[in-house]
N, C-alpha and C positions, 0 to 999 in steps of 0.2 A: 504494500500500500504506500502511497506519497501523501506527503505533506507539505503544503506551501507558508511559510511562516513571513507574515509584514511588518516590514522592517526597516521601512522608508520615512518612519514620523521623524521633526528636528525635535523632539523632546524641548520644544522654548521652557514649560513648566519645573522643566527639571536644571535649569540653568540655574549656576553656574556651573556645573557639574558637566553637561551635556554640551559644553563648548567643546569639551577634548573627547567626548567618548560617546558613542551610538547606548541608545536607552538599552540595547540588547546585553551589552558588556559591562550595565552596572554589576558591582558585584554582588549577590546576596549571600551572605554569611561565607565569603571568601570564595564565591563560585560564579563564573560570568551566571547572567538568567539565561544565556541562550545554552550555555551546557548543563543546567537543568531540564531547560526544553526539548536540549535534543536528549538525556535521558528520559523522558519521559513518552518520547515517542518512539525511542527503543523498543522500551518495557510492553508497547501495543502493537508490537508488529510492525511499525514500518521498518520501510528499506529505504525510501529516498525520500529527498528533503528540497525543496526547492528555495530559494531564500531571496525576497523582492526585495532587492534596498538601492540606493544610488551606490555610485560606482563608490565612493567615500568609505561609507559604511563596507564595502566588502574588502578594501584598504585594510580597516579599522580590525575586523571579522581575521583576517589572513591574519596577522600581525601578531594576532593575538594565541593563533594556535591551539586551538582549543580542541579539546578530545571528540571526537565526533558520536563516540558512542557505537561503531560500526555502521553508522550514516553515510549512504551517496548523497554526496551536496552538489547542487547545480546552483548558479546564479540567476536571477532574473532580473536585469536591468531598469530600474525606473527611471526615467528624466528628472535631472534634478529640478530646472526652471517649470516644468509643468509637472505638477505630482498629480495624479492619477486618480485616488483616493484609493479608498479599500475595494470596490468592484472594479476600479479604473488597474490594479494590478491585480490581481486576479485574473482579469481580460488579457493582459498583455502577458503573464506566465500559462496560458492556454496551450502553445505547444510543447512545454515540461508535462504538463499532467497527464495526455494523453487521455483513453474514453472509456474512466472507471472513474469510481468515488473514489473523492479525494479529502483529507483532513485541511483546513486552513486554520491557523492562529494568529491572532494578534501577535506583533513580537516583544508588546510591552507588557503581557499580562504572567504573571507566574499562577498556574492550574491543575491542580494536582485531579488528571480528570482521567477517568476509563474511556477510552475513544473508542476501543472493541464496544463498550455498551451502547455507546452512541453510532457505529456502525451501525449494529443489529437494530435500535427500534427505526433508523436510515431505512433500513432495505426491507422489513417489514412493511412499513406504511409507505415502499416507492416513491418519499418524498423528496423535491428537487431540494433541499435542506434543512438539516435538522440541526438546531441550533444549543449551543450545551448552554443552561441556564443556573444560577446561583441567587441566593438568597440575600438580600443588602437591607440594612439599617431606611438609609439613602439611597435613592435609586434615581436622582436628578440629573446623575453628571451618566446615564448611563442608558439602554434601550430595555422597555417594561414591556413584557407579555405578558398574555392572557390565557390559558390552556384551557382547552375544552378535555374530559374524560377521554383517554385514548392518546395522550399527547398532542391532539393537532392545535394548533397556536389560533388563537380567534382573532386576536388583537395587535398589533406589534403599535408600540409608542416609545419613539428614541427621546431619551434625554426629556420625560418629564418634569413638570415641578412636584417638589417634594409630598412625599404622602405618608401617612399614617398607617399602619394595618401589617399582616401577616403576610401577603400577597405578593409583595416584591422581588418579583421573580426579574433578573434580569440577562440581560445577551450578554453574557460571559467572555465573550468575545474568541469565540471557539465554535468552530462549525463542521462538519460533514457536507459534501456536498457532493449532487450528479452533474456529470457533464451537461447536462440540458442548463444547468444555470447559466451558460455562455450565449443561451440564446435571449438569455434576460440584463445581456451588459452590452451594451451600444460601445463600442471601437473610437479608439485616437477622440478620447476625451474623460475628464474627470467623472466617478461614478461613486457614489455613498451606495454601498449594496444595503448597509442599514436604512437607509433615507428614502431609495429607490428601488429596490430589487425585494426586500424581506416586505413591504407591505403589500407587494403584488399580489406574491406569492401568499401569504397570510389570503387575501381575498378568493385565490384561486382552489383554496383547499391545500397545498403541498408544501406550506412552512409546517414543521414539529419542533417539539423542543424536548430536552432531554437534560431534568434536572439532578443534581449531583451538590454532596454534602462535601465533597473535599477541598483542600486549602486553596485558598484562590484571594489573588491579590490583583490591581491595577497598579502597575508600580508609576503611573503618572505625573504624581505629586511627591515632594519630598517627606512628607508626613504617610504616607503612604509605601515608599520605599522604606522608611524607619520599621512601620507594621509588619511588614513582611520578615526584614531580618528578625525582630523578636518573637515573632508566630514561631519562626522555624526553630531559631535557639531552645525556644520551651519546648519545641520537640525533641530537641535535643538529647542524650545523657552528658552531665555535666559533672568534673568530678575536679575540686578544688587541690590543687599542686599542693604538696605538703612539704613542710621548711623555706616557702618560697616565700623572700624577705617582705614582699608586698602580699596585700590581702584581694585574694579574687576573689567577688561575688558572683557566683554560679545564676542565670546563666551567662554566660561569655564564649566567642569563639577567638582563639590565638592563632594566626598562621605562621608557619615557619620563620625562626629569626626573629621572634618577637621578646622584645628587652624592656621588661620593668623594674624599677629603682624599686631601692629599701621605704617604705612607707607608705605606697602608693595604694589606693583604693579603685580598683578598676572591677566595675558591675555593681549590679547586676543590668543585664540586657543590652553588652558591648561586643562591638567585634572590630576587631585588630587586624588588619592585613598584612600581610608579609613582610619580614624586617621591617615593623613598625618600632622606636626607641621612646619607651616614657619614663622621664628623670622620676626623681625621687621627692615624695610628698605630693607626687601630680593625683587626681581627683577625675575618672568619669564615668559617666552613667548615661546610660539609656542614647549611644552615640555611635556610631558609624565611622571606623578610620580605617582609609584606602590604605596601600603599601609603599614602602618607604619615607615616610614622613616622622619624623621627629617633634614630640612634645618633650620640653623642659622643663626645670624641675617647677615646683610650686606651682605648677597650671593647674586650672578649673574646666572642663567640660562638659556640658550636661545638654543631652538631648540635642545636638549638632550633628550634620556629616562634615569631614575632612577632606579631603581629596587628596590623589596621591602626591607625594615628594616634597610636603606641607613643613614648613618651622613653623614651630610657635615655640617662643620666647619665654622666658622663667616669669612666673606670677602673672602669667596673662589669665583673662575671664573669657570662655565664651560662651555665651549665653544660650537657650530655649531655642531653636527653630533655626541658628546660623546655620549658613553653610560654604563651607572654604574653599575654592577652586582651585584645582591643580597647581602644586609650585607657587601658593602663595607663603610670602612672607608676615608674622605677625608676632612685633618686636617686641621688647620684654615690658613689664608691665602695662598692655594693651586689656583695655575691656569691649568687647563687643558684647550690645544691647541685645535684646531678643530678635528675632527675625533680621539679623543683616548678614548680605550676601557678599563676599570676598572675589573676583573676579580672577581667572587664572593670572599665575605669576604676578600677581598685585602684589606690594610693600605696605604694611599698616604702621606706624608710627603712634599714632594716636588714638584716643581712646573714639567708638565712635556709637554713639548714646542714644540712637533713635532707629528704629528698622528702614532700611535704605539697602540699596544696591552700590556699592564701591569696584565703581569701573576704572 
């Protein structure tokens, strides 16, 4: 079976982060999300993997070397000045998939989803797509269905305002699909297969959906990428270093080459990327740090992402919801207020006390 995974978004929401890196190669708990992906579509059988991004993005993708998991990877080139949307690639990887059901994912979503069962009630009900659906709080920023008995979808409504109720079932952003959906995406031009395609098909009888209780994130936002790495941490088994001069709060993940000082209080709900260095008396929690970056001693962290090859300076603060870009500098007694963003390779000097972007 193939699987097409989209992977052409510029992730703006996840800026500053997303200047140096495709949303695909964030890391979640020291692991790209696309090499959980493609473990995931392992584990269900596929064999090949088709993957829509600008030519940038498969730059980024090689570079990075990533275990394929026994995956044939094909490329499928998107235009970068005209992007396509979600049915507009889809359409343009039509001769990778060839004329059988095929899986499609979003490439920002992490889904811990059985695609065999989504297969099966696929080819049961001969539907032109059956869409994997999940359970949300909030179902505003997202596409809301309606299922009749038997799975078939009565309703489709992307991107509601907010509702109240048990009901929020929403597009998971995970599909099966038959090759006849090609004949529902118009050529050499942009196409919302949610906006255009899923409510046809809902009217025609042959949208389903196929709801599913496992882990599932939008890694979108940066409070969202946070949720993800602490979901999976507390899956985790966690088991605190013994005689090790600093105090880890379980859960945590450490990647190789990771150095803490004598005193230092790190967790619970952190993860440390590879040859990450934190001096001594340094302090974080509930935070995010890429690999190679250096935190000095007496620093503060709480609830921030880092980005990789990062200084910060001795008795620096940084605050609730920052987030540091790649290669940034931030000199020694530096406070950063809640919500400000660090631009790659930026230099901070100064304290900066209101949430702002520091370009």
């Amino acid at each position: 079976m193939k699987a097409l995974i989209l992977a052409g978004g510029f992730g703006t929401r996840l800026r500053p982060l997303s200047c140096t890196r495709p949303k695909i190669l964030f890391p979640i708990v020291n692991k790209p999300l696309l090499q959980w992906t493609f473990e995931g579509l392992a584990e269900n059988n596929v064999k090949d993997v088709i993957l829509a991004v600008f030519y940038q993005t498969e730059v980024y993708i090689k570079h990075h070397r990533i275990p394929r998991s026994g995956l044939n990877l094909i490329y499928s080139h998107d235009p970068l000045r005209k992007p396509l949307g979600t049915g507009g690639s889809i359409k343009k990887a039509q001769r990778y998939v060839g004329h059988s059901d095929f899986i499609v994912l979003n490439g920002d979503i992490f889904a811990d989803v059985k695609y065999t069962e989504i297969l099966k009630l696929h080819k049961q009900k001969d539907a032109v797509a059956t869409i994997a659906l999940h359970q949300v709080e909030d179902p505003s920023r997202y596409g809301v269905v309606e299922l009749e008995e038997g799975g078939r979808i009565r309703k489709f409504l992307e991107k509601p305002q907010k509702r109240t109720g048990s009901k929020n079932l929403i597009n998971a952003g995970a599909y099966v699909l038959s090759p006849r959906i090609f004949d529902y995406i118009p050529a050499d031009r942009s196409v919302s297969i949610e906006r255009e395609v899923f409510p046809r098909l809902a009217d025609e009888g042959t949208l389903y959906g196929y709801a599913f209780d496992g882990l599932w994130k939008d890694i979108g936002k940066p409070i969202d990428y946070l949720e993800i790495n602490k979901a999976l941490l507390a899956s985790f088994e966690n088991h605190q270093k013994k005689n090790h001069p600093s105090t880890i709060k379980t859960p945590v993940a450490l990647d190789r080459g990771v150095h803490i000082g004598k005193n230092s209080i790190v967790g619970p709900d952190v993860v440390l990327g590879r040859n990450v260095s934190v001096g001594k008396n340094v302090r974080i929690w509930n935070s995010v740090v890429l690999s190679q970056t250096a935190i000095s001693d007496s620093s503060s962290i709480t609830g921030a992402i880092i980005g990789e090859g990062v200084f910060v300076g001795e008795n620096v603060t940084i605050s609730e919801g920052c987030i540091i870009g790649d290669h940034a500098k931030i000199r020694d007694k530096v406070s950063l207020a809640k919500g400000v963003s660090v631009c790659p390779a930026k230099e901070i000097r100064e304290d900066v006390l209101t949430s702002q972007t520091i370009s």
